[in-house]
N, C-alpha and C positions, 0 to 999 in steps of 0.2 A: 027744370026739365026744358025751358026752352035758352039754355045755353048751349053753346055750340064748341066743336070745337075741330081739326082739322086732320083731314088724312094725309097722310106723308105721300108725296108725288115726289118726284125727283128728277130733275134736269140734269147732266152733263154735260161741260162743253169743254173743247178741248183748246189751249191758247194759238195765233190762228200763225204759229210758227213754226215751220217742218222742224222737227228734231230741238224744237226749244226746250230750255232746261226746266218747263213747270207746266202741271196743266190744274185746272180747277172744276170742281164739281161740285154742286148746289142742291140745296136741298131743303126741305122742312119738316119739322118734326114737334109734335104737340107737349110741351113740360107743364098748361095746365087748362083747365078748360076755359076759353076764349082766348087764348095767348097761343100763337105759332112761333117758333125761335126758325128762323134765318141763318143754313148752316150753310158756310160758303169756305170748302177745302183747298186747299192748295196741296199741289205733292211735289214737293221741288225734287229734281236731282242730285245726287249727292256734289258737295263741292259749292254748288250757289246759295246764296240766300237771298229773302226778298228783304226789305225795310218795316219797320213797323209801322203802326198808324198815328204813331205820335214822336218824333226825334225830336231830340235837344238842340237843332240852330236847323234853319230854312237857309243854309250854308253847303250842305251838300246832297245827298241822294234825295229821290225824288219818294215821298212818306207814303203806304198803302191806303189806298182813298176808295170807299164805299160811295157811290152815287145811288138813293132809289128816285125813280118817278113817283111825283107825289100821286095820290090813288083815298078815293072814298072809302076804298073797302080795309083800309088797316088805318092805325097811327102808332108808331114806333115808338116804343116803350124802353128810352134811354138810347145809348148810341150801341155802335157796334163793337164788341165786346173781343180781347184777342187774347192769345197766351203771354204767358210771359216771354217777353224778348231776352235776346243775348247779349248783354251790351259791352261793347268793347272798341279798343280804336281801329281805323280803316284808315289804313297805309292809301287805299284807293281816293280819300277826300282828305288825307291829314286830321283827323277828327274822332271821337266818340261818337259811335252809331249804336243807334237797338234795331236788329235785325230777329228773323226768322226763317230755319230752317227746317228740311226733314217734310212734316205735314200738316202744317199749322191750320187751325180752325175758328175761325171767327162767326161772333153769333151775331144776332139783334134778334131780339123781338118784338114782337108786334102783335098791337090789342087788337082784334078780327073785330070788324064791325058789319062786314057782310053775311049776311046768310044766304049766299047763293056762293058757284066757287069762280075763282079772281087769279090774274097773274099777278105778282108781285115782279116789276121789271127795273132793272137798274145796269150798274154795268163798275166793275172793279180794274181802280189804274195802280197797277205797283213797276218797281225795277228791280234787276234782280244783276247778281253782282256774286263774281268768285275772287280768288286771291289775285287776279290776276288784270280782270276786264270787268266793264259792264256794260249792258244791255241798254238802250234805249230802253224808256217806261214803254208799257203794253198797256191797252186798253183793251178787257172783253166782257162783252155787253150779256147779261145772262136772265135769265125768264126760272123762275119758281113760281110752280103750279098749286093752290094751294085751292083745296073743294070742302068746306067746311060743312058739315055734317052734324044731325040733332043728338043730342047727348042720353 
């Protein structure tokens, strides 16, 4: 009875580039009681995609990078978790890349150690890349609200 577990709040933010090809939105949601998973979407536009968070050589694009601030009130229960990439070569670096299109979603969760409710603040850097060009990596800084409540 005095486990806790968390109500879903939800942040959007939009990436901070008129007419960019991707925007991301944030979220959490409870899969078991005292663990909140870290739902961090992306919606790319058709035609780009972004990198995944792990490539085969620090050779070319710049890998999708999770930053949290560290915080009392969680501790992160493994890393942060993505779909499966698409891997194939890129004429844009000469190379084997794992990328992600469409609307990929990446988790992590995290043990709640508070009982009171907590921002979870971090900030995600990807690049994103079509047949043709690529973007400079973006960095946008994002806030998930999370208010844990008695079970």
């Amino acid at each position: 009875m005095d486990m806790f577990t968390a109500t879903i709040l939800t942040a959007a933010l939009q990436v901070p580039m008129a007419g960019g090809p991707a925007t991301w939105s944030f979220a959490a949601s409870t899969p078991h009681v005292g663990q909140v998973d870290l739902e961090m979407k992306a919606v790319i536009e058709k035609g780009w995609h972004m990198y995944a968070t792990v490539l085969p050589s620090d050779q070319g694009p710049v890998p999708t990078a999770f930053r949290f601030e560290p915080s009392d009130a969680y501790v992160a229960n493994g890393g942060v978790r993505e779909p499966v990439p698409v891997e194939e070569y890129d004429d844009n670096f000469g190379m084997v890349v794992r990328h992600h299109s469409g609307e990929p979603t990446f988790v992590m969760t995290i043990d709640v150690k508070s009982k009171e409710p907590f921002i979870v603040k971090g900030e995600v850097e990807y690049m994103l890349c079509n047949d043709r060009t690529c973007l400079p990596p973006t960095v946008v800084p994002f806030e998930i609200h999370v208010k844990p409540t008695a079970n």
